[in-house]
N, C-alpha and C positions, 0 to 999 in steps of 0.2 A: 183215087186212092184215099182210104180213108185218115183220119188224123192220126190216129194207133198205131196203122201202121208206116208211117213216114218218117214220127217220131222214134220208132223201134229201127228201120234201116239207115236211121241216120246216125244213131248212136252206135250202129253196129260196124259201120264207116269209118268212126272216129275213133273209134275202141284198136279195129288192124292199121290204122294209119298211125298211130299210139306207139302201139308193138312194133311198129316197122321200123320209126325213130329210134329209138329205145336200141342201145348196145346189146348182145345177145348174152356176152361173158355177162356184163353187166347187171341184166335180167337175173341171170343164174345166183351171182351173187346175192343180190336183192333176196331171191326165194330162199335160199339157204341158209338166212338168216333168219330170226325170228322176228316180228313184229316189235315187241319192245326194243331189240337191242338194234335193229335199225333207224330207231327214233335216239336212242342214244349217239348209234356211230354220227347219223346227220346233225346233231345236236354238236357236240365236238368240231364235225367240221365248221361249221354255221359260225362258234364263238371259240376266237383263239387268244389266249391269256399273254398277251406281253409281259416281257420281264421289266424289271426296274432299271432303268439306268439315270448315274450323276453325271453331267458335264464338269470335268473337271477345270476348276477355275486359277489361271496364276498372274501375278503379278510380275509381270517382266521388266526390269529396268535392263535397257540396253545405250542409252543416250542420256547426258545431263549439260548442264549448260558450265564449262569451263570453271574452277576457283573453290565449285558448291560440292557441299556435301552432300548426304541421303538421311534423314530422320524420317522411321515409319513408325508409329504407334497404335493402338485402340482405331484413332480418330478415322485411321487411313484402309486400315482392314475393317472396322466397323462402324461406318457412319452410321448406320440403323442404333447404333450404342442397344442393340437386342442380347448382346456376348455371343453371340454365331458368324462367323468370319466371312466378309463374300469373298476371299482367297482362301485355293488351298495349300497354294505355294506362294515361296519370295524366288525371284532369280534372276541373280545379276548376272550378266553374258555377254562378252566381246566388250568389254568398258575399259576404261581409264577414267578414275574419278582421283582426283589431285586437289584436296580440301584445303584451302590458307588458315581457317580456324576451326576449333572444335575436333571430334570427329569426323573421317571421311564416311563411315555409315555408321547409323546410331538405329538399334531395331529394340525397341522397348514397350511389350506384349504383355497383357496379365489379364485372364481369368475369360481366354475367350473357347467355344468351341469349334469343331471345322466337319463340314458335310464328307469329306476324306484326309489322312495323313496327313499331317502340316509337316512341312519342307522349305528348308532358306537352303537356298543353292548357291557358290560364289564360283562361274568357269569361264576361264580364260579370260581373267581382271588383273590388273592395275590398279594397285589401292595407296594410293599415298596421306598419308595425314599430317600435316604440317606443324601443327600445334596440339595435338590429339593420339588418340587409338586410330589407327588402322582401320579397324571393324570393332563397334563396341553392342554385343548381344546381352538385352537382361529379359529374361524371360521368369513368369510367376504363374502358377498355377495350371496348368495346361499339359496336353499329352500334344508331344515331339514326334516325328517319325525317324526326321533326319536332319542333321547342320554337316554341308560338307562346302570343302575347299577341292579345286581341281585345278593343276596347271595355272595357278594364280601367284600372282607377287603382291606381298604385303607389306606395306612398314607404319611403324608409327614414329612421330616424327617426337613427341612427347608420350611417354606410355608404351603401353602393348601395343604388338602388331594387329594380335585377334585375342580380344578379352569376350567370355562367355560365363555369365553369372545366371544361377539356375535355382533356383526356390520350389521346391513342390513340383518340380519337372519331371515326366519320364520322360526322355530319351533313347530312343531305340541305337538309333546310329549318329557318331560323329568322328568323321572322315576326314582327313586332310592328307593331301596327294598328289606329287609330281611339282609342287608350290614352294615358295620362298616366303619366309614370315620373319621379319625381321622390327623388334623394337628400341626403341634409344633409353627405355627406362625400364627395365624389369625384363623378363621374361617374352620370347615372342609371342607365347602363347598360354593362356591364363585362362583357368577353369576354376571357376570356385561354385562348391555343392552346398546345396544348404536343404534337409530335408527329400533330397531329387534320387534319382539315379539314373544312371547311364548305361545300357545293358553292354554295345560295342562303340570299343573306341580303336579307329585304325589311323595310324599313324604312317605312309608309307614313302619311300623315293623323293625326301622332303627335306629342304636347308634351312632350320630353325632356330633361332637365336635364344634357347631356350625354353623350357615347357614347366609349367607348374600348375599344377591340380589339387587343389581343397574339398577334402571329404569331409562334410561335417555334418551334424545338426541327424545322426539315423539316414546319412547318404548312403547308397550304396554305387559302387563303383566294379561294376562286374567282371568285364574282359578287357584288357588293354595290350594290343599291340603296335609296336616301334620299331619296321623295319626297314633297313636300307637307306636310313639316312644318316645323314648332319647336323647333331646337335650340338650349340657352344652354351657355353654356361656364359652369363652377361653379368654387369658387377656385382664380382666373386661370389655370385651363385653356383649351383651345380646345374648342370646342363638339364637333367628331368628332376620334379623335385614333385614328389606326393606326401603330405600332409594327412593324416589321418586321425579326426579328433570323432568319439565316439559314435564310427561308422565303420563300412567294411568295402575295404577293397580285396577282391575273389581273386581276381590274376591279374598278372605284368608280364608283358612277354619282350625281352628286348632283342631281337631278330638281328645279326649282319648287317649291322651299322656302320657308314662307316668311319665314324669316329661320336662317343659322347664324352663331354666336358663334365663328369663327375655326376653320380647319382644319389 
């Protein structure tokens, strides 16, 4: 046989052993598309674009060693000191923290930013401060997603249960819910704005030893509702008491309480 033709019935071999492999539907597909836009669809399949995704990062306090408080600052969310947070959240949960000095948590934040919503969570705590705030929040310059209390008890033993000081802040949500906030000096719970605003504030199924809120400095203070609870008023204050020095508070909503100590 010559070389011509060996070369010619070999390829003619490979050509129907080809076709024979080859799905039929498949084929048809193939032909009925046009050359370019088959080099397209294969193209597409070939390179497939993943989306972006963040691992969301939080800081879980669940255990602490008996007597001690919690101070978390800059240092603690941002050793890099870059101002970009490697948390995206704080979250205390299932604790008893019973401080003999200071503050039982002291959270003091300014001018960092966060890969997702920043969030301080406080559920199903036990916060005692012996000498102190309860919970003592200052936060400066930064966007807030959320500060909430759930099913927690609070007291201060000196001061506020839960003092939240705000400079330059928005605040999306600050929640406190199904919780006991009780302090030996002032108000259980103490808001002061400076500059900030806070778009909702819910107050729900809650026995508070008082509430006081400072709107100041161009704060705005959006939506505020107080439902279903117990507020007293602590020495001879009034049970909720908002301060408004040139800023604006939009609504107050005081819901089926059931009982408040003067407004």
């Amino acid at each position: 046989m010559l070389l011509t033709s060996w070369v010619e019935s070999m390829r003619v071999a490979f050509e129907k052993s080809r076709k024979a492999t080859l799905n039929p539907r498949r084929r048809l597909q193939l032909r009925s598309v046009p050359s370019s836009a088959r080099q397209k669809v294969q193209r597409r399949i070939a390179i497939e674009q993943l989306e972006d995704r963040t691992l969301l990062t939080s800081l879980i306090i669940n255990q602490l060693t008996a007597g001690l408080g919690v101070t978390l600052d800059n240092s603690v969310l941002d050793p890099d000191a870059n101002g970009i947070a490697n948390y995206d959240s704080i979250i205390f949960e299932d604790l008893t923290i019973d401080a003999t000095t200071g503050s039982s948590v002291s959270i003091d934040l300014d001018n960092l930013t966060f890969n997702e919503p920043f969030s301080i969570l406080f559920e199903n705590v036990s916060i005692n401060a012996a000498a102190g705030n309860g919970i003592n929040i200052e936060l400066s310059n930064m966007l807030v997603d959320t500060i909430a209390i759930d099913s927690s008890t609070i007291t201060g033993g000196v001061g506020n249960a839960f003092n939240v000081d705000l400079t330059n802040v928005i605040l999306n949500e600050f929640n406190i819910i199904d919780s006991t906030l009780s302090g030996q000096a002032g108000a259980g719970v103490t808001v002061a704005m400076s500059a900030a605003t806070i778009e909702e504030t819910s107050l729900r199924r809650s026995s508070i030893d008082g509430v006081s809120i400072d709107v100041a400095d161009g704060s705005v203070l959006r939506h505020t509702t107080m439902a279903d609870n117990t507020i007293a008023g602590s020495s001879g204050n009034d049970g909720v008491s908002v301060n408004i020095v040139d800023s604006i508070a939009e609504e107050l909503r005081l819901t089926n309480n059931n009982s408040i100590e003067g407004v």
